[in-house]
C-alpha positions in Angstrom: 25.3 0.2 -16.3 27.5 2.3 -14.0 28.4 -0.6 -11.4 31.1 0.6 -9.2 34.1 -1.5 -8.3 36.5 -0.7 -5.3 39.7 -2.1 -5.8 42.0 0.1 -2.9 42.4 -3.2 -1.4 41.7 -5.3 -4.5 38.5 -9.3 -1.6 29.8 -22.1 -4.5 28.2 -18.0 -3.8 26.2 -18.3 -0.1 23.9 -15.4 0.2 24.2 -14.2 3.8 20.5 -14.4 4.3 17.9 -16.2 6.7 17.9 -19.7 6.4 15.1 -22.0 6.6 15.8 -25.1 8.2 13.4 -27.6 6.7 13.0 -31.6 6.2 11.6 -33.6 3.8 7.9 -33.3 2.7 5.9 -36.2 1.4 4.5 -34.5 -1.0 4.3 -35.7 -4.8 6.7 -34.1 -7.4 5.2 -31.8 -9.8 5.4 -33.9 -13.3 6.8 -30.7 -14.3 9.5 -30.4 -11.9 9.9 -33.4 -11.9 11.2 -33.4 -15.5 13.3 -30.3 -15.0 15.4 -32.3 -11.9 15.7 -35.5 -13.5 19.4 -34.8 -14.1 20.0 -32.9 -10.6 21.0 -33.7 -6.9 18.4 -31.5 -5.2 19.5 -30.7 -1.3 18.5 -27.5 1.2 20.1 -26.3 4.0 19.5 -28.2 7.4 17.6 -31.3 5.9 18.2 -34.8 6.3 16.5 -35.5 2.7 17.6 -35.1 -0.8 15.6 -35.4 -4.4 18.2 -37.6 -7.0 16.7 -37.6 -10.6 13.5 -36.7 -9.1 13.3 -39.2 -6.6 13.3 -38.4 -2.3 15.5 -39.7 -0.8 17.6 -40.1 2.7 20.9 -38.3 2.8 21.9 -41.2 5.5 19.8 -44.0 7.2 19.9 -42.2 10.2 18.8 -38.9 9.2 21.8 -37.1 10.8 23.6 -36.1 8.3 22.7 -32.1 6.9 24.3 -29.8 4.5 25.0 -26.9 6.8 27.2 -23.8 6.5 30.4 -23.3 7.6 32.5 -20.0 7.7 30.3 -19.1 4.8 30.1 -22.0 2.6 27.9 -24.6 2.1 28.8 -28.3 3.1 27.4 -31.0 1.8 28.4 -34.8 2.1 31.0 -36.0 -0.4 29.9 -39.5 -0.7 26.6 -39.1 -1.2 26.8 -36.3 -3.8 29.9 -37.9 -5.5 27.8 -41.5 -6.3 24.9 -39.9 -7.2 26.6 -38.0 -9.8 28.8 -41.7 -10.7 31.6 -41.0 -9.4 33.8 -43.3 -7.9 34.9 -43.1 -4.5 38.2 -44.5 -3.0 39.4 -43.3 0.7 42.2 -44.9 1.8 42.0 -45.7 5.3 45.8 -45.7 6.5 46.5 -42.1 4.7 42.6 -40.6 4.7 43.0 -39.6 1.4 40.1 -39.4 -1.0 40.2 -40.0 -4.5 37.6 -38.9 -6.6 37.1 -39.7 -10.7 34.2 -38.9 -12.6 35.4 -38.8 -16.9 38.3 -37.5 -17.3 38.7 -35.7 -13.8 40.5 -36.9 -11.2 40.1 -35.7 -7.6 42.5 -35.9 -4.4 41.7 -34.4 -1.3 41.8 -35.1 2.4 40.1 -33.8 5.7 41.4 -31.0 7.3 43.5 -30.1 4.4 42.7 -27.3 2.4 45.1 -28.1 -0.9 42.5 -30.0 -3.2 44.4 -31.7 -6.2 42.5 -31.4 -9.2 43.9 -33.3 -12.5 47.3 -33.2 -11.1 46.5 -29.1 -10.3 46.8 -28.4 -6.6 43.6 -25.6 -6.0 43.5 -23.8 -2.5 40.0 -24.8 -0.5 38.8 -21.7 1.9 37.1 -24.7 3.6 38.8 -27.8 4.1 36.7 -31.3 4.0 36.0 -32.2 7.1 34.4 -34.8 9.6 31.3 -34.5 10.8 29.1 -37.6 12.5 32.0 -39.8 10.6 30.7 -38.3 7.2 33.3 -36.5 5.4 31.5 -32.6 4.2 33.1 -30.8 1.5 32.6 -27.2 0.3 29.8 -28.0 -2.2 30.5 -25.5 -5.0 34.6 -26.5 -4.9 33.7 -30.0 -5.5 31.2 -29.8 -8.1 33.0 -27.5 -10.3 35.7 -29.8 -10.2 33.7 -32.7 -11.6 32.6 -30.3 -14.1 28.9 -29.9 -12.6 27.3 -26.6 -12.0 25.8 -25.1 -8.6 22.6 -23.6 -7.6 21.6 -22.0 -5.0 19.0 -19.5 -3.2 19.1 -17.3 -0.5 16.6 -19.4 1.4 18.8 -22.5 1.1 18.1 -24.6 -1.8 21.1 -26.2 -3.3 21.0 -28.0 -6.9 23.9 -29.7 -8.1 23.8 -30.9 -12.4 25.0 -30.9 -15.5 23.0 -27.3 -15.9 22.3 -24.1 -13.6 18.5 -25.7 -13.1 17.0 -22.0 -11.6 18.5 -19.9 -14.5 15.7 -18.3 -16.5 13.1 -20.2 -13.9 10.8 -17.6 -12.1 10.0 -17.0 -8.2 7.0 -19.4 -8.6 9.4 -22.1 -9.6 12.0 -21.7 -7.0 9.0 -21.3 -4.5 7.6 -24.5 -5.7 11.0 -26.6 -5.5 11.4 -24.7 -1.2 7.5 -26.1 -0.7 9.1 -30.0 -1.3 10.8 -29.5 1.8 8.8 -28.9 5.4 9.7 -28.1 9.0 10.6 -30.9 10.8 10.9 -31.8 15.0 13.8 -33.7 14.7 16.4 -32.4 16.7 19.9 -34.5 15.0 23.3 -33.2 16.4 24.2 -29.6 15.2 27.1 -29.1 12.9 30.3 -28.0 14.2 30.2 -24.3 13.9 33.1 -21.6 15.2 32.4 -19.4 17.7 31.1 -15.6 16.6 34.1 -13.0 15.8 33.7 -10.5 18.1 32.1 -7.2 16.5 34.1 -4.5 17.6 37.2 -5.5 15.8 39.6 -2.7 14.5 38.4 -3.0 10.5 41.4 -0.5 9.8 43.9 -2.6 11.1 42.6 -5.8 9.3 42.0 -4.1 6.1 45.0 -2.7 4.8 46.1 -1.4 0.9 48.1 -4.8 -0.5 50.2 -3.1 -2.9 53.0 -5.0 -4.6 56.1 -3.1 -3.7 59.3 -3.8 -6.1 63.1 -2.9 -5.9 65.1 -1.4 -8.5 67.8 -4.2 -9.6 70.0 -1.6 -11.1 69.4 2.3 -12.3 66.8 2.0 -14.9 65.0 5.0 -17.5 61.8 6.1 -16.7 59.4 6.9 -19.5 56.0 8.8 -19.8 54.6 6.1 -21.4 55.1 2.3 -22.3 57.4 3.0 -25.1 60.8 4.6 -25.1 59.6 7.8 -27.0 59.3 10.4 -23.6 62.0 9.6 -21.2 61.0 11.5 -17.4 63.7 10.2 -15.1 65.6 7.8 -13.7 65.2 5.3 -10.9 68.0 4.1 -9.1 69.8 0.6 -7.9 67.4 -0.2 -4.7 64.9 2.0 -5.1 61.7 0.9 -3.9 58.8 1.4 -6.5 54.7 0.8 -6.1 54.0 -1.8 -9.2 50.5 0.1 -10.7 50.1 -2.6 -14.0 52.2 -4.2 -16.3 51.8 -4.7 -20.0 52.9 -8.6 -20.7 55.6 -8.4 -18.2 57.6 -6.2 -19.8 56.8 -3.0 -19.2 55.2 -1.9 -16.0 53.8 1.2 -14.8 55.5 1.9 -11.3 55.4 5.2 -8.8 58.5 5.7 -6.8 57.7 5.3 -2.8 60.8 8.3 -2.6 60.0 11.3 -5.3 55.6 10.1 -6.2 56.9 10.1 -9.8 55.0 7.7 -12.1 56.0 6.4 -15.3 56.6 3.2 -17.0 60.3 0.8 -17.1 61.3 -2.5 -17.6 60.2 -5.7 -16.1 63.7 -6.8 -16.0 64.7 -4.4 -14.2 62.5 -5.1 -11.4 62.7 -7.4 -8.2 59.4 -8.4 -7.8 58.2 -9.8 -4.4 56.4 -13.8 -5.2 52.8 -13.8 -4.1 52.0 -13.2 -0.1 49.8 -16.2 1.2 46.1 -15.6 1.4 43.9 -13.7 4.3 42.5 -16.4 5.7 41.1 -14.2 8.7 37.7 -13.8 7.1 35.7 -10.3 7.8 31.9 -11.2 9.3 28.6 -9.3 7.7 28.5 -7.1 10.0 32.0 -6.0 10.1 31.8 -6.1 5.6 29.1 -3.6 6.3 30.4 -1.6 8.7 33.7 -1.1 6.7 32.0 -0.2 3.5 29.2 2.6 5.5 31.9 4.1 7.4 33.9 4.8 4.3 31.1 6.6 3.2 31.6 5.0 -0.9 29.2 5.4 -3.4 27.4 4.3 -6.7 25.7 5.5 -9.4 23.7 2.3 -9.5 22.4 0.2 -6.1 25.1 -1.8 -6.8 28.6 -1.4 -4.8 31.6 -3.9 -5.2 34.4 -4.1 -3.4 37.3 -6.5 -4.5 39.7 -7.4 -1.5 43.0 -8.8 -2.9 44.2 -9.9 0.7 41.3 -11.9 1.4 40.8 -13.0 -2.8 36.9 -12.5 -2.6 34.6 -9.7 -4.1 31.6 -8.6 -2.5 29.0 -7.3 -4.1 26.7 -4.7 -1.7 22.6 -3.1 -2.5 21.5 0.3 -1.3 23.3 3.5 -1.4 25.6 5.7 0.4 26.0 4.7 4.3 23.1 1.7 4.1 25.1 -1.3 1.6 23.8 -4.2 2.5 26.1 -7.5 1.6 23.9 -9.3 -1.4 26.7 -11.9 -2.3 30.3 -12.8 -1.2 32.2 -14.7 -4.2 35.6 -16.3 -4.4 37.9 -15.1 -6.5 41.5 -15.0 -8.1 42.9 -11.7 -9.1 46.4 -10.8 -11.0 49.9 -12.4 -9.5 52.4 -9.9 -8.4 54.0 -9.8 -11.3 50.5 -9.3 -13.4 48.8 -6.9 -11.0 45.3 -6.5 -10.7 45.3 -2.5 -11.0 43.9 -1.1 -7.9 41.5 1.4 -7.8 37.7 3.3 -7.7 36.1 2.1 -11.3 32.8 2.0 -12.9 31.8 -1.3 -15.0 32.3 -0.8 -18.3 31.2 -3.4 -21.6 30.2 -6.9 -21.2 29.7 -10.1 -22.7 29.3 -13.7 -23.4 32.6 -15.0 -23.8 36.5 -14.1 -24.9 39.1 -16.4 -26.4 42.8 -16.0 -25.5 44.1 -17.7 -28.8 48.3 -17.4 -26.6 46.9 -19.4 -23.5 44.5 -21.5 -25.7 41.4 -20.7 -23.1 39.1 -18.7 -23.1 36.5 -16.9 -20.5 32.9 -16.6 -20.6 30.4 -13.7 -18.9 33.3 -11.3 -19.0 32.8 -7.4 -17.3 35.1 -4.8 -18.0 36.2 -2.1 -15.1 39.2 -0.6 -16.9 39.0 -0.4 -20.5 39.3 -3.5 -21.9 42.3 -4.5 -19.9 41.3 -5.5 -16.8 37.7 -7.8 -16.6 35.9 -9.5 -14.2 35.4 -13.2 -15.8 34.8 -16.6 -15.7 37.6 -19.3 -14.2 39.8 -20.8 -17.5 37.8 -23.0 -19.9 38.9 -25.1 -23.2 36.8 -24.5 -26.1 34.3 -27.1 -25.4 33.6 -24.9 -22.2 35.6 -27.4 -20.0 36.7 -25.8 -16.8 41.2 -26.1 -17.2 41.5 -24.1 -14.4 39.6 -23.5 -11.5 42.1 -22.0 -9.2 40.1 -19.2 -6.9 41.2 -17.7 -3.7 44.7 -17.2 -4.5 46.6 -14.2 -7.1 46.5 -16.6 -10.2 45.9 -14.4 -13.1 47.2 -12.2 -15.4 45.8 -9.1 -14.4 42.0 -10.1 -14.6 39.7 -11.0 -11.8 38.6 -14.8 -11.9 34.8 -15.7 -10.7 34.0 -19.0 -10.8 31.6 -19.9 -13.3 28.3 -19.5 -12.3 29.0 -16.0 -10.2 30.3 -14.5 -13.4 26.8 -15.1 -15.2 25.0 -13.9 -12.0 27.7 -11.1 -12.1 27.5 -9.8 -15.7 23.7 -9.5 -16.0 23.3 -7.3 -12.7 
């Protein structure tokens, strides 16, 4: 379709939108939504009141306890969402670890900490649990991915948590209909911690910068024209400092010399690559996402605009045109290691579709977009072949060249 993808600085899903801050409406369930969230944990944004299996419910006794958002995600109580899903809960009050299991998973976590251990797999939280009202609040999305549930959400803050996406395929009417269970309320309960606004006028060139992975020359090496030994173009020499473009399965890799602009392709082994730089944690606002993409005056062929910010590892995905983007969606992501680049670059989406098997990593992806050839995709997070997630690393250079989306926002992502 002609989406465009910046990747110069090649960065569940909250839609930065208005939020409606309702509570709970006595009003009768629909016997036919009813039947559609029998399996789901229906919550919105800024209520006290939940619908499990199609029942209302309390959140807490007290009716203090909200999901709320938080540096852009969307917290919700652990408790409560993990044993209404059947999940067994076990915090440990000396250490304040958490333990989750639901099946086969098994979950470890702990406030304030943002390594989340999932089946013996540590996976880096942008959010960390934390306490709020002596309730422990957990990025939503994070969590039920991990228990192998799926996430929905809409822009006007309605969160469903099940077995299935329960607003795939549904139209406004239903969405609309599932928003009118829940009602303004008076109450006034404590407000959320929140952190204080970024200041707007931030330098945006000084905080984003190209993350290119810059190598060293172990010893004099041949450089070819291509990945082959067929067209030899030069040499690069012991210590020479080279710009790592791609690689092809480690062992060749297209480089450009930082001293004489030459490109061409050598060995891996030749190469001292750098290991993987921490993740930009120092999140950009809206208004600064905006700003950046406007002033840099990028285009698209479509409404679309995506930019893919390696430092930060999320991709945001822009409407309009050329000087007036406007952020639609902001999603997590993992992109290549250093040593299995995620090519940087301007691109335009290429094929599509439903899902790819890797038969040498015995995984596979699903919703998968191409943006250069069929070498580089957007896709899904790793999944087994009974579309298990084995992987749900985000947020940090995991892959091998590809940019990871976690599941849902990879459907959402290939059908735009």
């Amino acid at each position: 379709m002609g989406l465009k993808v910046i990747s110069a600085v090649l960065t569940v899903i909250v839609m930065l939108s208005t939020i409606v801050h309702p509570a709970f409406s006595a009003t009768a369930v629909p016997e036919a939504i009813k039947s559609i969230i029998q399996d789901a944990i229906l919550l919105h944004i800024d209520s006290p009141d939940a619908f499990v299996k199609g029942t209302e419910t309390k959140i807490d006794s007290k009716g203090i306890i909200k999901p709320y958002i938080k540096n852009n995600r969307v917290m919700v109580p652990l408790r409560f969402i993990a044993e209404n899903l059947s999940a067994k809960v076990d915090y440990d009050n000396k250490t304040g670890i958490i333990t989750l299991e639901f099946d086969s998973n098994k979950i470890i976590m702990k406030a304030n900490d943002s390594t989340m251990i999932v089946n013996d797999k540590k996976v880096q939280l942008d959010m960390p649990p934390e306490i709020f009202q002596g309730t422990t609040m957990v990025p939503v999305r994070a969590v039920a991915e991990a228990l192998g549930k799926k996430v929905s959400w809409n822009e006007k803050g309605l969160i469903a948590i099940g077995d299935e996406d329960i607003f795939e395929g549904k139209d406004n009417n239903f969405i609309e209909t599932l928003n009118k269970l829940f009602s303004e309320t008076t109450e006034n309960p404590p407000k959320p911690p929140v952190n204080p606004p970024k200041p707007p006028t931030r330098d945006l060139d000084a905080l984003v910068k190209p993350s290119s992975v810059i190598a060293t020359l172990k010893r004099d090496a041949p450089l070819y024209k291509y990945n082959n030994t067929g067209h030899r173009i030069g040499t690069l020499k012991k210590g020479e400092k080279v710009e790592v473009i791609q690689d092809r399965s480690g062992v060749w890799y297209n480089v450009k010399s930082l001293s004489s602009s030459t490109v061409g392709w050598t060995y891996g082994v030749d190469l001292i690559i750098p290991p993987d730089p921490p993740t930009n944690k120092d999140l950009l606002t809206k208004e600064e996402l905006e700003r950046y993409v406007n002033t840099k005056g990028f285009t698209s062929d479509t409404p679309y605009f995506v930019w893919v910010d390696i430092s930060r590892q999320y991709t945001y995905v822009f409407m309009g045109t050329k000087g007036k983007w406007r952020l639609y969606k902001s999603i997590p992501c993992a992109t290549g290691k250093n040593s299995s680049p995620t090519i940087r670059g301007i691109f335009k989406i290429g094929n599509r579709g439903e899902e790819m098997y890797f038969p040498q990593y015995k995984s596979k992806v699903k919703y998968w977009v191409s943006f250069y050839g069929s070498l580089y995709l957007f896709h899904s997070v790793l999944l087994d072949k009974n579309d298990r997630i084995i992987d749900p690393t985000l947020l940090k250079r995991a892959s091998h060249g590809c940019i990871r989306l976690p599941l849902q926002d990879s459907n959402g992502f290939m059908i735009m």
